[in-house]
N, C-alpha and C positions, 0 to 999 in steps of 0.2 A: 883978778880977772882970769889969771893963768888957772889958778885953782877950781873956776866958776868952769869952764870949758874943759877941764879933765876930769872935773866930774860926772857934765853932759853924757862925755864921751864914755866912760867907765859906766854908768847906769844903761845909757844905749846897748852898750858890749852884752850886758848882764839882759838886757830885755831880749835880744835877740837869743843867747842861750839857754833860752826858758823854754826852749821845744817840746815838745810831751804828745800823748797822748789825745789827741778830739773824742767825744762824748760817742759816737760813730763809730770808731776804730775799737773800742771798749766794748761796743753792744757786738759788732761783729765778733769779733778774738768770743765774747762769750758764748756767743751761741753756738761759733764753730765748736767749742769745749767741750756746750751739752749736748748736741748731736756726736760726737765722738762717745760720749759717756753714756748717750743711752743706746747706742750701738754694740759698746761693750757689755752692759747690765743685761741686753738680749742675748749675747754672746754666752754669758755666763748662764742664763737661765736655760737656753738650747742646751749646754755642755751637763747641766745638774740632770733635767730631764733625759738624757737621751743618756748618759751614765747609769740615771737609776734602772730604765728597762735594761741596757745593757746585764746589768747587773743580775735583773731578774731573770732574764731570758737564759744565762748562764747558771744559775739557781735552779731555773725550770728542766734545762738540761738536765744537770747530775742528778735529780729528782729522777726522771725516767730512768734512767742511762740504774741508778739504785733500785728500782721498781723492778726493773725487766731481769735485775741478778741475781735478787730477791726470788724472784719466782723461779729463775734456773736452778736454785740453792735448795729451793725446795722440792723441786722434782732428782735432783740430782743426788741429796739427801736421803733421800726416800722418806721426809718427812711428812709428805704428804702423797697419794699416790697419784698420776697420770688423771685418774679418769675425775680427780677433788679438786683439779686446778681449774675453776667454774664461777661464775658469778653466782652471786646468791637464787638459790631457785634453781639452780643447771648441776647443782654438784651430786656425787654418784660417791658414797659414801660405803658404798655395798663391800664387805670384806676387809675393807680401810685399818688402818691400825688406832687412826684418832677419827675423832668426827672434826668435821669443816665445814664452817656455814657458808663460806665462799667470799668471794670478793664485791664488793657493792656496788650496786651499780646508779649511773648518772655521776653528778662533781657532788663530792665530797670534800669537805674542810680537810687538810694534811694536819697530822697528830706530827707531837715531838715523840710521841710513845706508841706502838706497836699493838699496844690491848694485851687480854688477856690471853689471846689464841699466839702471841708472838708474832704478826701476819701484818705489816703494814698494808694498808688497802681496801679494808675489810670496816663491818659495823662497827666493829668495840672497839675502835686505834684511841678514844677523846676517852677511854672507861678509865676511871681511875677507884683504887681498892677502897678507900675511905679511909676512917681513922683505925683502924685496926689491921690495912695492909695485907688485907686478903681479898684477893676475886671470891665473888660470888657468895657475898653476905650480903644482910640488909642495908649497908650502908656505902655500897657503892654509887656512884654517879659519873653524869657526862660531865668532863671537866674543861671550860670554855680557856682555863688557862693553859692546856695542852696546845693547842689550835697552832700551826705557823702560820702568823699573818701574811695574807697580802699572795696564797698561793689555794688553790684546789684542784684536785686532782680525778681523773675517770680512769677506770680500770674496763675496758672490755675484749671478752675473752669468747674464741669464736673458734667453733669445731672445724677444721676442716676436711677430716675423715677421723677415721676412728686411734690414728696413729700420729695427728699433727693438729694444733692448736695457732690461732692466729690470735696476737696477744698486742691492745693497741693501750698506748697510756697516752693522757693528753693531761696536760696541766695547763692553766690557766694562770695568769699572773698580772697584775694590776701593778700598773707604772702611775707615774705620777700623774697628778691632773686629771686621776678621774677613769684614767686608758686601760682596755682592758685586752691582753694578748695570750692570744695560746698557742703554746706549739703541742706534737704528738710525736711520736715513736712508736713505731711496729715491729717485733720479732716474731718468728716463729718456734714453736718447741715442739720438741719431736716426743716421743715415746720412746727415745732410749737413753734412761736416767741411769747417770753414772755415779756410782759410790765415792763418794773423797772419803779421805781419810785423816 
């Protein structure tokens, strides 16, 4: 009987220290989880999105910021003269040491390549020589594998007397989801090109 009554008592012990968890406290604890977890999963996709324009917008910068030294390079060069630094249709070729068909105008695709003029900005940046590695044979074409995705670029170039040019570059950049941003930069260039050496 001694036995029969410590055992009572021993199972009772054990039933009572069987506390856990209710079906309740289970669905709560989880769903508090998946609201934490789909707060973070936003967190991260706000962080990826807004990195990649970051990203672009800094791209779209030194894009200009190389556009605008490009054209200082060339006036200051003398590789082209003052009065050639023109959109296409505006250029003044007259006396020139090369001809220049000019800079193009509206958004144009951004070339990884310059064309055949050397001139990033212009019609021929996508030309590529063909299989023989020469401009200006019959096997040249526009080459879509030049292109930098995901950027285009405007060149316009605006007289403002006979000795000063107002020169605006605008790039254009595509973020993700479809987003499409642009920023611009404006210089001016004078008519007094200085020779490097």
């Amino acid at each position: 009987m001694w036995n029969d009554a410590s055992q009572n008592i021993s199972k009772n012990n054990f039933v009572k220290k069987q506390d856990g968890f209710s079906l309740i406290e289970a669905v709560v604890a989880i769903f508090i989880m998946t609201v934490g977890l789909i707060g973070t999963a936003a967190a991260l996709g706000y962080a990826i999105h807004y990195g990649t324009i970051s990203r672009n917008v800094t791209s779209a910068k030194s894009m200009i910021v190389a556009e605008i030294e490009e054209v200082e390079t060339l006036r200051n060069s003398r590789r082209l003269d003052f009065k050639q630094i023109a959109n296409v249709g505006g250029v003044d070729n007259t006396d020139a040491a090369a001809v220049f068909n000019g800079f193009s105008t509206g958004y144009k695709e951004l070339s990884l390549n310059p064309g055949p003029d050397g001139v990033n900005g212009t019609d021929d940046d996508l030309r590529d020589p063909g299989a023989d590695g020469v401009y200006g044979t019959a096997d040249d074409f526009d080459n879509p594998g030049l292109v930098r995705s995901g950027f285009m670029r405007q060149v316009t170039i605006t007289n403002l007397s006979g000795s000063m040019k107002k020169i605006e570059i605008r790039i254009r950049y595509f973020g993700s989801g479809g987003g499409v941003g642009e920023i611009a930069g404006v210089c001016y260039l004078n008519d007094e090109g200085r020779l490097t050496r």
